[in-house]
N, C-alpha and C positions, 0 to 999 in steps of 0.2 A: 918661188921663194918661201921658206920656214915661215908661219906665222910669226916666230920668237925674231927675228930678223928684219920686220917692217922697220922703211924711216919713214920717221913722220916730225912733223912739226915738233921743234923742243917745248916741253910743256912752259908755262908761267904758274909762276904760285901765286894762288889768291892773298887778302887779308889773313885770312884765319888759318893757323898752321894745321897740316894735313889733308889740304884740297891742291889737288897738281890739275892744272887745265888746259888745254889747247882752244879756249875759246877765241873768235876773232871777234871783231864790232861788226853787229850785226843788224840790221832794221828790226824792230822787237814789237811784239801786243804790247799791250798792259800788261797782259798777265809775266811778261819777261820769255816768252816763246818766240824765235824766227817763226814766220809762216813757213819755209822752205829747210832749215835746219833743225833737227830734233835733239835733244839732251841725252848723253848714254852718259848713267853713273854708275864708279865702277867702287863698291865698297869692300875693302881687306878687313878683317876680321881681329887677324893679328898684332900682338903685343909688340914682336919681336920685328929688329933691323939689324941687316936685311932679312927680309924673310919671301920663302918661297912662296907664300899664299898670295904676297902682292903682286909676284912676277905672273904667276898666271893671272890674274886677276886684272893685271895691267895688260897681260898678252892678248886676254878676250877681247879687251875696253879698246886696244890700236885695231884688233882685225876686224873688227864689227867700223870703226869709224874709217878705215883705210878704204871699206868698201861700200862705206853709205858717204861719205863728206860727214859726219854728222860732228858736232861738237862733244867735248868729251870731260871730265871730271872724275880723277881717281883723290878716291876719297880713304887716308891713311887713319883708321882708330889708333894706333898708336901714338902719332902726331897730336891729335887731337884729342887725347886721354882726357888730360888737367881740363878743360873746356866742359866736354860731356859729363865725366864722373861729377863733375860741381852740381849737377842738378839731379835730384832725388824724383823731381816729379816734370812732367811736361811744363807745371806754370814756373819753376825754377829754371828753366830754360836760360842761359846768358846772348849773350850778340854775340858770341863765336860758336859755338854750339848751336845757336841759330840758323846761322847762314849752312853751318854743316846739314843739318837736317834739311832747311828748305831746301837744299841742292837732291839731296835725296827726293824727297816729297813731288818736287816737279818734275821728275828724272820722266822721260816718254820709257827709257826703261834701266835695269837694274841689271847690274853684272856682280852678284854677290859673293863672295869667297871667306873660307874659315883653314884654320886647322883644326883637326880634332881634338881634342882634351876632354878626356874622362866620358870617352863616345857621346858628343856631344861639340855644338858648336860654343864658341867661345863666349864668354860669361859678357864679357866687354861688347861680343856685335852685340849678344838677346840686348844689354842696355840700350843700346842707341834704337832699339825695334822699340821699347817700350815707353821712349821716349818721341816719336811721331806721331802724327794723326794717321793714324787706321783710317780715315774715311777719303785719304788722298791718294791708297793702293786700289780702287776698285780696277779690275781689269791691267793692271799696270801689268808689262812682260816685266822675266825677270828669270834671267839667267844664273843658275847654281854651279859653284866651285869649293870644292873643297881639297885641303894638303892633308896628309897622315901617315903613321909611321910606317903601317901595314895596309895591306889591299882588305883585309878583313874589315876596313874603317870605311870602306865605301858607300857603306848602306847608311853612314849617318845621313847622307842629301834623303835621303827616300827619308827617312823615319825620324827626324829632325828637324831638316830645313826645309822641307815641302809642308808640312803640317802647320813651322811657322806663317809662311807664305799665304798657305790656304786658310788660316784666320785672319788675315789683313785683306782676304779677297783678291790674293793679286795672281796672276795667270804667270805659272813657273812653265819657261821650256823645256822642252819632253826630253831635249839631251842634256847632260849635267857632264862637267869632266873630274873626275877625280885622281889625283895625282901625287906618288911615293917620291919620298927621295931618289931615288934609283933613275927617277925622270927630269934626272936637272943635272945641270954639270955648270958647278959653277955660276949658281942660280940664272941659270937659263936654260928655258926647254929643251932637253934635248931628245924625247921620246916620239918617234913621228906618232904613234899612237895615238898620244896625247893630242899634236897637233892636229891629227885625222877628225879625236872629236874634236877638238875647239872649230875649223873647219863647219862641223854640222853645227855647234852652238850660232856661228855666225848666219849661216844660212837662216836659220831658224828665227833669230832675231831680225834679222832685214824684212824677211817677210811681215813680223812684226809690227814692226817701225815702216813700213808701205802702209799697211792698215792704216796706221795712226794720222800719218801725213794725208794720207785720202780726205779720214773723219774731219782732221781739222780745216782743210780747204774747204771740203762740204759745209761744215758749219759758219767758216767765213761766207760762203756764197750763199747762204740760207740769210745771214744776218746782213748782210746787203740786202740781197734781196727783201727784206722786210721795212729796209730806212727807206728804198727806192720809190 
């Protein structure tokens, strides 16, 4: 079956406009993490509705969680403009813009997608980047996607969004999928290409997200062990 094609759980919308989730109720840490379910957040870039950057963005965000169980959060910047643009600085931060980034910030990992404009990723995601704590990406995965008009636009994830990434310190997977008009009918995938990579994006993330769920058991069982 088309990755474009998974059913899954209909999403619920949070409080804060432009978070869509399939969270269930879950036994939680403190820190707001299942021991056994991991967080995949999937962030679109994009101004525009509908737009095709979300549809991939949302296609990565169901095939990575279709094949891990894992909990999921796609995260709409357009929805969420009036929120984010209101804060000039991290301490201007509002409670709905809030909650947007910590969903981001705890993310186990990130499914990021833009359209191109003026080669270049959109003015609106770099906001929301420069509005987080950099010191909550070390190590985080984080999956790249980008839409554009031309194939000539591909090389922005290399020379754009990997740069961004690699100053937050965050671990970007080695496949990225980048995808023309020409690969949607009807804003929905319909390039197997495309779906061949998204395919390897997932693969790549699972492995990921197994590291992580390891680390975190281990750490629980280290910190037992130390109250013991």
């Amino acid at each position: 079956m088309p990755f474009g094609t998974i059913a899954l759980e209909k999403p619920t919308i949070l409080n804060c406009p432009g978070i869509h989730s399939n969270a269930r109720a879950q036994s939680r840490t403190r820190s707001g993490h299942s021991m056994t379910t991991l967080s995949i957040v999937g962030i679109s870039g994009s101004l525009s509705n509908p737009s095709r950057t979300t549809v991939l963005v949302d296609t990565i965000l169901k095939a990575v969680a279709n094949r891990g169980g894992h909990k999921t959060n796609l995260l709409k910047v357009s929805d969420s403009a009036p929120a984010l643009f209101a804060a000039t600085s991290p301490a201007d931060v509002g409670k709905d813009a809030r909650q947007f980034l910590d969903l981001i910030e705890g993310a186990d990992l990130l499914v990021v997608g833009t359209p191109v404009y003026r080669a270049s990723y959109t003015g609106a995601l770099k906001h929301v980047f420069d509005l987080v704590d950099h010191r909550r990406f070390g190590s985080k995965p984080v999956a790249l996607a980008a839409t554009g008009g031309s194939p000539l636009h591909g090389l922005v994830i290399e020379h754009q969004l990997r740069p961004l990434f690699g100053f937050l310190n965050a671990l970007t997977l080695p496949t990225s999928v980048y995808a023309v008009e020409g690969d949607f009918s009807n804003y929905a995938i319909s390039s197997a290409a495309i779906h061949e990579r998204i395919e390897r994006v997932v693969a790549e993330a699972l492995t990921q997200l197994t590291r992580s769920r390891a680390e975190r058991l281990n750490a629980r069982s280290a910190a037992t062990a130390a109250v013991a």
